[in-house]
N, C-alpha and C positions, 0 to 999 in steps of 0.2 A: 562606426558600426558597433550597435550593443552586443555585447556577450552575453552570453547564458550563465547564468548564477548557478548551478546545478546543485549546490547545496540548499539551496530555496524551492528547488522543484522536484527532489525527492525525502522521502520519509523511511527511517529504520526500521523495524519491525518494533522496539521496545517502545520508541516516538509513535506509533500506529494505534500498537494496543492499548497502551493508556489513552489515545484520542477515543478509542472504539468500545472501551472497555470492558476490552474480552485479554485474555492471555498470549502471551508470544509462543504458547505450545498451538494454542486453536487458530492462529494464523500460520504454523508451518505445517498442519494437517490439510487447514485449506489448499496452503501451494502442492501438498502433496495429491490434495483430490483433484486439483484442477479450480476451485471454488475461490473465493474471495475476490479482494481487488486487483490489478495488473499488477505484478512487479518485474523487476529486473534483478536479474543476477550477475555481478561486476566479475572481473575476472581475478580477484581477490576470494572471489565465493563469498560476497558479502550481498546481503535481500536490501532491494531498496522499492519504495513503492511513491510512484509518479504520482504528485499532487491532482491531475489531471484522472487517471485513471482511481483513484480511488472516490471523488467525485462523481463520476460514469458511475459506477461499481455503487455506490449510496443511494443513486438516485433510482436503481433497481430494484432495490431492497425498502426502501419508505415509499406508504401508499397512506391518504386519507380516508378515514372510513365516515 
């Protein structure tokens, strides 16, 4: 049976923002609004955001014109 690599299939907030390249302040206002990609909050109080969900979450936001 494979295991779950779980450090492969989420992302930090500092590993985020430099991919998105916006700031680790304007991804904790998101989670505050409600807005941006899915994350998860461990129970350390540490933000992690699902490989999976922040692909969902991109593919809303790009559009060809």
């Amino acid at each position: 049976m494979d295991k779950l690599n779980i450090e492969n299939e989420l992302l930090n907030e500092r590993t985020l923002s430099k991919l998105l390249d916006i700031s680790t302040w304007t991804l904790r206002y998101w989670r505050y609004k409600n807005k941006g990609p899915e994350f998860v909050k461990l129970e350390n109080g540490r933000v992690r955001y699902p490989k999976q969900g922040i692909h969902d979450w991109y593919a809303t936001q790009t559009r060809v014109e």
